[in-house]
N, C-alpha and C positions, 0 to 999 in steps of 0.2 A: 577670607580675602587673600588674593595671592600676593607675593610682596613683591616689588619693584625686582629685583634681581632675578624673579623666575620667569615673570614678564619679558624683560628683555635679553634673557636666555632662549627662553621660548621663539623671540622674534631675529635671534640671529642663527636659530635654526634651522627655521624654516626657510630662511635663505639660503640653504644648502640642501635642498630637500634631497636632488640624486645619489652627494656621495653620505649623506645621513641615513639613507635606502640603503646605502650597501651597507654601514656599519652596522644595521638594524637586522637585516638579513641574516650577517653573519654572525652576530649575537644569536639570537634564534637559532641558525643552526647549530652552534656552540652548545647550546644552553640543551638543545631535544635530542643530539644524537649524542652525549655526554649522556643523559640519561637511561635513552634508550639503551646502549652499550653494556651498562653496568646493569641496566635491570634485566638484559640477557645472560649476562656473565654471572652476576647470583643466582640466576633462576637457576641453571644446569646446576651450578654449586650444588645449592640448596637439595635438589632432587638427591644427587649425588650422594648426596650427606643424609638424608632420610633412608636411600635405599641400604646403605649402609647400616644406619643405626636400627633399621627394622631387620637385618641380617645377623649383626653380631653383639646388636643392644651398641649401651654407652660407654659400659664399664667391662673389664674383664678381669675377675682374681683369678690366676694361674696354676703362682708356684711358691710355696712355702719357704723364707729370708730365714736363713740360720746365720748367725755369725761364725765365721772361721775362728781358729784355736787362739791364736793370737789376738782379734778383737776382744775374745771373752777373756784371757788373763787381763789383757789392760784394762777391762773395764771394772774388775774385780779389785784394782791395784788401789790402796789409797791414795797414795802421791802422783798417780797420774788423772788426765780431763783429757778429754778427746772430745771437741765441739761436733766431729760429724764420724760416721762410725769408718773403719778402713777396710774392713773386708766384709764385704757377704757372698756368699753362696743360695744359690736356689735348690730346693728339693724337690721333683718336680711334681708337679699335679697338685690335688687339694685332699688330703688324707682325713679329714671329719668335714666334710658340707655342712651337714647340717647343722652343727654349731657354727660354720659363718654364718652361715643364711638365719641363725637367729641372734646372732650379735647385730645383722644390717638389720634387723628392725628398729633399732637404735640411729639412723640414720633417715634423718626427715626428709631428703630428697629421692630416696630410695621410692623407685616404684614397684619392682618387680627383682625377683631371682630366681633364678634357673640354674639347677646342675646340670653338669653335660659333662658328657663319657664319649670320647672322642678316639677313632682305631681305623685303620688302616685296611681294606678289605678288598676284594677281587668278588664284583657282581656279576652273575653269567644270567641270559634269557636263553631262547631256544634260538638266537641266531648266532649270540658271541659275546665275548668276555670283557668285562673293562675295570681297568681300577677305581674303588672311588672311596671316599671319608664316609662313615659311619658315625651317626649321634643318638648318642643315646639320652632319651627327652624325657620327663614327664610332662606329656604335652602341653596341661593346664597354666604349670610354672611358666614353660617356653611361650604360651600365648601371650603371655603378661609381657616379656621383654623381647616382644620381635613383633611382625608383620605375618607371620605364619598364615596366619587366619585368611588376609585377603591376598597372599599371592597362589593358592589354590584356583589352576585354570581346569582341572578335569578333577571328579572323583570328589568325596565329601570328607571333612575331617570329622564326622562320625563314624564316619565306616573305621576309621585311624581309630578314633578312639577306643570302637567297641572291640576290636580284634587286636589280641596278646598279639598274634604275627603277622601285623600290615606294618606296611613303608610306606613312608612320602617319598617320591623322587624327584628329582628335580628334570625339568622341561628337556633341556639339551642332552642330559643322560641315558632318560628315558627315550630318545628317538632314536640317541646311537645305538639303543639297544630293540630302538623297533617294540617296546612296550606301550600297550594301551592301561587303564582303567581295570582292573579283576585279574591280568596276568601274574603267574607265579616269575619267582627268580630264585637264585640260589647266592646266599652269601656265604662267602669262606672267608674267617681271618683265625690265622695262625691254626691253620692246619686243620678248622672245624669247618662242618658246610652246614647251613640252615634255609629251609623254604622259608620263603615269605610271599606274602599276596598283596600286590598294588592296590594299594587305598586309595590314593589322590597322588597329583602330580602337581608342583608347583612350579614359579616361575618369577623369581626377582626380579631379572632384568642384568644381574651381573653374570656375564658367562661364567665366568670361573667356578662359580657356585652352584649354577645352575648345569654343569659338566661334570661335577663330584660329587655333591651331596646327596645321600640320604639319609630318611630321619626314620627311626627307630626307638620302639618302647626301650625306656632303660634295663627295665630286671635282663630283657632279649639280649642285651649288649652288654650285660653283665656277664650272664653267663655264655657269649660267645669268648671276650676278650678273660675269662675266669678273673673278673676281679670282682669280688661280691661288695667291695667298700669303694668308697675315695669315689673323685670325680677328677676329671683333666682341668674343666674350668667353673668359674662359676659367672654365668651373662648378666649383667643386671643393666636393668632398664631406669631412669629418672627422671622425674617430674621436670624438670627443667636439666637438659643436654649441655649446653653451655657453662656449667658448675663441674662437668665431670673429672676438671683436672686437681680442681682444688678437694672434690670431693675421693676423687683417688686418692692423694696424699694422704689428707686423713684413714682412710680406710688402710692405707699400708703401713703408715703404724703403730692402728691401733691391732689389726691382724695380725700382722708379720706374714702377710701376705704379698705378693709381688702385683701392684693394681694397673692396670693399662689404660686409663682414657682412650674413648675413637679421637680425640685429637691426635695423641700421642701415636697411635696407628695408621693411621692415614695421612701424616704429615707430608709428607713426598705430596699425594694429591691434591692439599689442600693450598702445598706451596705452589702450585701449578695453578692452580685457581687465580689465586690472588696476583701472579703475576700477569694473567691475562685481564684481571683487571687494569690493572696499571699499565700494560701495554695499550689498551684499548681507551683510557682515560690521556692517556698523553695523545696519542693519536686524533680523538676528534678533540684534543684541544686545541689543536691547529687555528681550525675554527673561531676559537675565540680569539688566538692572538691574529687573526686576519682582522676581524672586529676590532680587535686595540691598534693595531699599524692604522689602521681606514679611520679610527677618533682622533689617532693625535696628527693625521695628516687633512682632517676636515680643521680641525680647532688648527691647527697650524693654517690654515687658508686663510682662515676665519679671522683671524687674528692681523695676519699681512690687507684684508679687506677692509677692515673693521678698522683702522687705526684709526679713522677721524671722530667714528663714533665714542674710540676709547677717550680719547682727547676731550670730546664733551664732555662725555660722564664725569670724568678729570675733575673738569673744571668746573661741575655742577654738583663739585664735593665728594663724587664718590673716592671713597680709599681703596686704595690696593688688593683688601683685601675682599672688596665686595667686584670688583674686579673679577677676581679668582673666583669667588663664588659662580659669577657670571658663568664662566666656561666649565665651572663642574657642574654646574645647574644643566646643563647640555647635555654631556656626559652620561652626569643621572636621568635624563630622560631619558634618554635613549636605552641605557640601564634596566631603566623600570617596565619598559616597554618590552623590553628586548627578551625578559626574564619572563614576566607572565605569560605571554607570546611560544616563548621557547619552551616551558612550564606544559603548558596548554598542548605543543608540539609535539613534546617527548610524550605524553601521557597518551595522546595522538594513538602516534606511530608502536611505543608501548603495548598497547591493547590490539591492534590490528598483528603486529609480529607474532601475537600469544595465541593468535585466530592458524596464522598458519601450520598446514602439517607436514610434519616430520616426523618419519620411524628412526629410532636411536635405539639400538640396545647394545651392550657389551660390557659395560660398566654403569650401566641404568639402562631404565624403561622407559620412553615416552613417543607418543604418536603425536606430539605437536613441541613447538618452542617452548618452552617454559621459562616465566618474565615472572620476577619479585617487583609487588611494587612498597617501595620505601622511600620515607618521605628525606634518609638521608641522601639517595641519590641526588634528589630536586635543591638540597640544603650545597651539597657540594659545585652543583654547574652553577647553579647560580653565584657561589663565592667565588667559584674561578673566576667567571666572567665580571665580576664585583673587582677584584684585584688586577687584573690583568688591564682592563678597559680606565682604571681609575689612576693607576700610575701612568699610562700611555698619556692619560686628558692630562695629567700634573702638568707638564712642562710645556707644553701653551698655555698653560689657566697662569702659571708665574711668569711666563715669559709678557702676557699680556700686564699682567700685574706691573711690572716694570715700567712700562712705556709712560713718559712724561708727558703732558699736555706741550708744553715748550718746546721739547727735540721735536713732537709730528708735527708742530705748524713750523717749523724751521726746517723740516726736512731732515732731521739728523737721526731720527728715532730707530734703532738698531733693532 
């Protein structure tokens, strides 16, 4: 049953149907272009953040923490404590791999490890020269913590596999070099040259990687750069990406290894993200606070209309407080209307944005928009619009509240 206060909320509404229309309106659009906004501004994120992590994995172990001369007397000192250490040094690369990479099976989110041998190289074809980074893979490790697999556009990772001296090259490389699929190249680092034969060619979507890299058997990159041991890094891959900072820590000291999170690496872009969000969240907030100016200036109308009615209610017992209810009861309609409506709107617009096409590449891949749908977007416009719209309604819901039966038939009621 509905109770007397939503009743006559309801019917002093309706009495304002045009400028209730417009608070209504601009709730809705508060409420779906709020959404939509954010769920464009994560999507790119989001891709961003995958092409990445299929690039360089989650985690990155480096370079080996030694304590300097002085950290290790004091910590040798009885009468001295040192809470956090004062000096480290890195040595660089990783001088036993394989004993990391069996200490991280010790670690439950660990998905995948990969050593890499990482060097400096001048790639020639038969048109021209270009520098580029050399990795030395064992491919199976490297499938496990990357995207390898599905950003192959030409050429097979069997062929990779089966042949001691095939390359992957990367998309942008391979064209400045005018290489196809079966062509040879010649790799020089530090003063050695080696043929190799193009197995496949891939294609992230970040230039920069895709203008530098290629991938190479390890023993191949052993014995170009002469180092038969060690690894430069080690990639690891994780069941869940979002632990990789807390999981770094641990890993650096229980290794004494120097751990990198893709947080920690990509901080600059990630701080770039999020400020675009926030720019874009203030922005079609506008919207709602048009919604809130248009409630408290309808309830303000409403209220200068209304005074006789208030005067009855008054006098037919209601209290102050059901009063105020009265006009938040308004408010909350409009609210609850405003929200599913706008809900329904963003979700709308949402899926139709993720239909259009767009070619993007240079810092990712994609041939259309790319929209996250997350139910915290729809939790956040609608509490805007919940606060914004609900403290606008306060100050006519008490202003009404006030009004004495006495001062409006005497005409004195402020």
């Amino acid at each position: 049953m509905i109770s007397p206060n939503l009743r006559i909320a309801y019917r002093f509404l309706t009495a304002k149907k045009r400028a209730m229309f417009m608070s209504l309106s601009c709730t809705v659009l508060g409420v779906g272009l709020f959404i939509v906004t954010q769920a464009t501004t994560s999507g790119f994120e989001d891709i961003f953040t995958r092409t990445l992590l299929g690039i360089n994995g989650a985690i990155r172990i480096e370079d080996r923490l030694q304590d300097t001369m002085r950290s290790m007397a004091a910590a040798g000192a009885s009468d001295f404590y040192f809470a956090q250490r004062e000096g480290v040094k890195y040595i660089e690369g990783v001088e036993e791999p394989q004993r990391i990479v069996d200490a991280l099976r010790d670690f439950a989110n660990v998905r995948g490890v990969s050593a890499v041998l990482r060097g400096s190289i001048q790639i020639t074809s038969s048109f021209k020269t270009e520098d580029a980074q050399m990795f030395g893979i064992r491919l199976e490790d490297h499938l496990r913590v990357s995207d390898l697999g599905q950003q192959i556009t030409a050429g097979r990772l069997e062929d990779f596999r089966n042949a001691n001296a095939g390359a992957l090259i990367g998309r942008v490389l391979a064209d400045r070099l005018q290489l196809s699929v079966g062509d040879s190249v010649v790799v020089t680092a530090r003063g050695e040259s080696r043929r190799f034969a193009v197995s496949a060619i891939f294609e992230t979507g970040y230039r920069e990687v895709d203008k530098t890299n290629i991938y190479l058997h390890l023993p191949e990159v052993r014995s170009l750069l002469k180092k038969p041991s060690g690894a430069t890094y080690l990639q690891i891959n994780l069941h869940d990406a979002a632990r990789a900072p807390a999981d770094a820590a641990r890993m650096e000291a229980v290794l004494r290894h120097g751990a990198k999170p893709w947080q920690e690496r990509e901080k600059s872009w990630l701080e770039v993200f999020r400020a675009l969000r926030v720019s874009t969240g203030i922005t079609v907030t506008v919207f709602t606070l048009i919604a809130s100016l248009a409630m408290f200036n309808t309830l303000a109308m409403i209220v200068l209309e209304k005074t006789k009615d208030i005067a009855i209610l008054r006098s037919m017992g209601y209290e102050r407080r059901d009063v105020t209810r009265i006009f938040l009861w308004q408010a909350g309609i409009v609210l609850a209307i405003g929200a599913v409506v706008g809900a329904l709107f963003g979700a709308g617009v949402t899926w139709l944005v993720g239909q259009v096409p767009l070619s993007i590449s240079g810092i990712f891949k994609s041939d259309r928009f790319v929209v996250v749908w997350d139910w915290k977007h729809y939790a956040a416009a609608i509490a805007t619009a919940v606060f914004m719209v609900m403290i606008a309604s306060l100050i006519p819901a008490r202003r009404a509240a006030r009004l004495e039966p006495g001062d409006i038939v005497r005409g004195t009621a402020q």
